[in-house]
C-alpha positions as MATLAB code, in Angstrom:
seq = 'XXXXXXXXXXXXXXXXXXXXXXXXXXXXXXXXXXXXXXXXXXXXXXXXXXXXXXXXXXXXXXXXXXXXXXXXXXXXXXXXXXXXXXXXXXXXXXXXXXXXXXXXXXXXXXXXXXXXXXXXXXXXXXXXXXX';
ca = [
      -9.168   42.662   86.760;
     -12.555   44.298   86.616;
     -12.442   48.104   85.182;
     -13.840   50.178   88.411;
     -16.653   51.315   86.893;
     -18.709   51.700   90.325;
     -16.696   55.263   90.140;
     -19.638   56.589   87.352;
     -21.381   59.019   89.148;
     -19.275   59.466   92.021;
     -18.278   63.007   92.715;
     -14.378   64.364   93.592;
     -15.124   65.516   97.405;
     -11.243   65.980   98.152;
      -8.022   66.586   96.383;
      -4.458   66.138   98.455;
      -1.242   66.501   97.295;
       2.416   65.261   98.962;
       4.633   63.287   96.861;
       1.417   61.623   95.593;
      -2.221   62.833   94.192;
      -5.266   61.473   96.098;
      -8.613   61.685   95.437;
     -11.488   61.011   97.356;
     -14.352   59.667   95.083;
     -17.766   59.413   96.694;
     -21.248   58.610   95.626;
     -24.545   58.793   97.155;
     -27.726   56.101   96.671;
     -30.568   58.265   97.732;
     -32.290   55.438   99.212;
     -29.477   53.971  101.065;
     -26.842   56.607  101.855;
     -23.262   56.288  100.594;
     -22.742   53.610   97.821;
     -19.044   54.380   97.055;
     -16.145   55.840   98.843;
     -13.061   55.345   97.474;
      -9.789   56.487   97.575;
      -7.791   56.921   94.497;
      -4.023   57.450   94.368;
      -1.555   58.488   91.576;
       2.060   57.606   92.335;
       3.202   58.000   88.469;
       3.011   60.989   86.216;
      -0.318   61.981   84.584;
      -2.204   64.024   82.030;
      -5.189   66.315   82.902;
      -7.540   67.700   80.398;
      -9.129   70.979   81.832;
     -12.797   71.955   81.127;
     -11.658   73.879   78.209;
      -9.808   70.613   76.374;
      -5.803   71.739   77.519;
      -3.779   69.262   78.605;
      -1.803   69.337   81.608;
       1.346   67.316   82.336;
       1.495   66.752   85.759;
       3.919   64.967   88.523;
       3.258   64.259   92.465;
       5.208   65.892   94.343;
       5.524   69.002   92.226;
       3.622   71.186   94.754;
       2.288   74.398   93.235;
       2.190   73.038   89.659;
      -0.153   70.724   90.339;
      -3.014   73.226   90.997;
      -5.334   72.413   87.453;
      -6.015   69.677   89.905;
      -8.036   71.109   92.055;
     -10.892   72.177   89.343;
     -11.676   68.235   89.350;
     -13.351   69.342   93.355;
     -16.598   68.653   92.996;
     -16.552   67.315   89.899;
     -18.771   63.589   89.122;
     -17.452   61.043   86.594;
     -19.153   60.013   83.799;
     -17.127   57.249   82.570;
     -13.989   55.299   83.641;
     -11.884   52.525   81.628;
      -8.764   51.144   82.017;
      -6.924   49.686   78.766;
      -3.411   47.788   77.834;
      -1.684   47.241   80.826;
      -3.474   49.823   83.630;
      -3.799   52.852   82.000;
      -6.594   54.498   83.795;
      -9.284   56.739   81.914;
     -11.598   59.203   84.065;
     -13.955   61.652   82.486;
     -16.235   63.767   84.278;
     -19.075   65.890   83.836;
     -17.508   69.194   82.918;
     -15.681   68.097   79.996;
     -12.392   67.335   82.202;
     -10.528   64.347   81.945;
      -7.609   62.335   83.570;
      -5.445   59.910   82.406;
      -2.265   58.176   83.776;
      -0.783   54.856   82.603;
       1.629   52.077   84.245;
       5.576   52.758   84.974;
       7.742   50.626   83.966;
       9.643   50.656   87.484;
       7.128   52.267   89.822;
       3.232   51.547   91.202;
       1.227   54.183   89.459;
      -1.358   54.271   90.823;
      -4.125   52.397   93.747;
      -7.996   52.833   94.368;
      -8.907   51.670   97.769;
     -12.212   52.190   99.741;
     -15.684   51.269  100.231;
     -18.220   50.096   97.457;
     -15.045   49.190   94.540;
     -12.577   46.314   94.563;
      -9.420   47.239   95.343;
      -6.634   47.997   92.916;
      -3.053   48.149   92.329;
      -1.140   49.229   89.406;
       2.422   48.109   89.798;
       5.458   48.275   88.217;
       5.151   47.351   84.528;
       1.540   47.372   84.662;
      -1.097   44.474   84.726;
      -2.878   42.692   82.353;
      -6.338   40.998   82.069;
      -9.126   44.010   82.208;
     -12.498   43.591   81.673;
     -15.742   45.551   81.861;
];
């Protein structure tokens, strides 16, 4: 599987929250309008490093105590990589950071949308990354 790294420079332009985490990644090609616009989902627990380097352990479906979350709202990424069997590294451009890795039972997690190949992390993980 290919890393998604068509997500560098795309900017956070929604955050939702029900018994998963979604964001909506989008980026911009000023000569030809939107380039990206994806949709990426966490189904598994995750850690979120704030802007001032804390780490958050977070859990959809947790409702209020998923709020750190939100600060990623207009954030862009500056780099993305996925290691060992799906665990998915975001960084963005404030110094904030994401990170969430396969279940063994459970998908964790899916990007979807225009501009990336789609993918699924299921149960277990998969193998096979590249850049």
């Amino acid at each position: 599987m290919k890393v998604p790294t068509a997500l560098i420079g795309a900017q956070v332009e929604r955050t939702s929250f029900d018994f998963q985490v979604r964001l909506n990644l989008c980026a911009l090609d000023p000569e030809e309008g939107y380039r990206l616009d994806a949709e990426l989902v966490l189904e598994a627990p995750f850690l979120l490093r704030d802007a001032a380097g804390e780490w958050h352990e977070m859990a959809p479906g947790t409702g209020a105590s998923l709020a750190p979350v939100l600060a990623l709202f207009g954030r862009s990424a500056t780099a993305v990589d996925v290691q060992g069997r799906g665990a998915l590294t975001i960084e963005f451009d404030d110094g904030s950071g994401l990170w969430v890795g396969p279940d063994p039972q459970f998908e964790s997690w899916q990007l979807t949308g225009w501009g990336v190949e789609p993918i699924l992390v299921g149960p277990g993980g998969e193998g096979g990354w590249e850049h």
